[in-house]
C-alpha positions in Angstrom: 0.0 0.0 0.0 1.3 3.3 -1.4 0.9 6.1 0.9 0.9 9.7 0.7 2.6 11.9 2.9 -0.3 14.0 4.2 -1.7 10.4 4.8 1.3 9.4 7.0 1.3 12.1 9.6 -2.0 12.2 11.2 -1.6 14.1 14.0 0.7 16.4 16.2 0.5 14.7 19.7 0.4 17.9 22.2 0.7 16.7 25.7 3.1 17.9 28.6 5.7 15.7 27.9 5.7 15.9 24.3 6.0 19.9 24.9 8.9 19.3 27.3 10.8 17.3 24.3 10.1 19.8 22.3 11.6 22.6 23.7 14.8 20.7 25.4 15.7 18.3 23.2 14.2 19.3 19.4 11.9 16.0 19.5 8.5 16.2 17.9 5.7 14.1 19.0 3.2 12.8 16.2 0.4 10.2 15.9 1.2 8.3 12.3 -0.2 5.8 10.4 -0.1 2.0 11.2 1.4 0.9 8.3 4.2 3.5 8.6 8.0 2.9 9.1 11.0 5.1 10.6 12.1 6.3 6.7 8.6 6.7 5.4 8.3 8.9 8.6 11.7 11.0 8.1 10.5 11.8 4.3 7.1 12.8 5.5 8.0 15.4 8.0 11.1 16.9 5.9 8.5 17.0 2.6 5.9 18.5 4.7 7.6 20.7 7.3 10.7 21.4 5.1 12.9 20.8 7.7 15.9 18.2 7.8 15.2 15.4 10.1 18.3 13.7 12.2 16.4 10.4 13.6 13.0 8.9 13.8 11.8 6.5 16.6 8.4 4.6 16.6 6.4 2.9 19.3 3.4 0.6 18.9 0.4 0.9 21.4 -2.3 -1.8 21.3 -6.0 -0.5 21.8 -7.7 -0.6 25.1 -10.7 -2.6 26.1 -13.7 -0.7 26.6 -17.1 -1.4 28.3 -20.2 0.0 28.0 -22.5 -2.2 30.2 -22.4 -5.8 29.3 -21.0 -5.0 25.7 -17.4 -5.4 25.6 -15.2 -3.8 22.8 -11.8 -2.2 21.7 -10.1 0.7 21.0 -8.1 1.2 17.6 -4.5 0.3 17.7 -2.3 3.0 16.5 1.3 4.3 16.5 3.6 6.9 17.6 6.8 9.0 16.5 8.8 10.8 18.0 11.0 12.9 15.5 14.5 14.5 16.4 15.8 17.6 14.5 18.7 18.0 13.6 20.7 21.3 15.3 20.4 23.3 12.2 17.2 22.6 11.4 13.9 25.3 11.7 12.0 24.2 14.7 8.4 23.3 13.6 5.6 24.8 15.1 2.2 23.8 15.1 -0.8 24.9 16.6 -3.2 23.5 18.8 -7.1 23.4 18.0 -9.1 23.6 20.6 
């Protein structure tokens, strides 16, 4: 499956921590797609951000199991990035919607 790179980024993750890395260490939080490896990452952020990327590390989280009464079901498993700039680089910034 061929994917596009406004496809392959789906989110900014902004949460404490992820702010935190941002500002001391140049890392950049992002939700991404499943299917979605550590190059197809690094070419999606320096085509879309036009910034040069230094390293790219992924984590896997598995959905949750959620109950409403006696109905038992799951939450979508999904993916995250976390995306070091390299010293030269243009920080990115990105707002958050609220």
């Amino acid at each position: 499956m061929k994917l596009e790179y406004a496809e392959m980024i789906l989110a900014p993750l902004v949460t404490e921590k992820s702010t935190t890395l941002k500002d001391a260490k140049r890392l950049l939080c992002f939700k991404v797609h499943r299917d979605a490896n550590k190059i197809m990452v690094k070419k999606a952020v320096e085509e879309l951000f036009k910034t040069k990327v230094e390293s790219v590390r992924i984590l896997n989280f598995q959905g949750k199991e959620k109950r409403h009464g006696r109905y038992v079901g799951r939450k979508a498993d999904w993916k995250k990035a976390y995306v070091k700039l390299s010293p030269e680089a243009k920080m990115i910034e990105y707002v958050e919607v609220i």
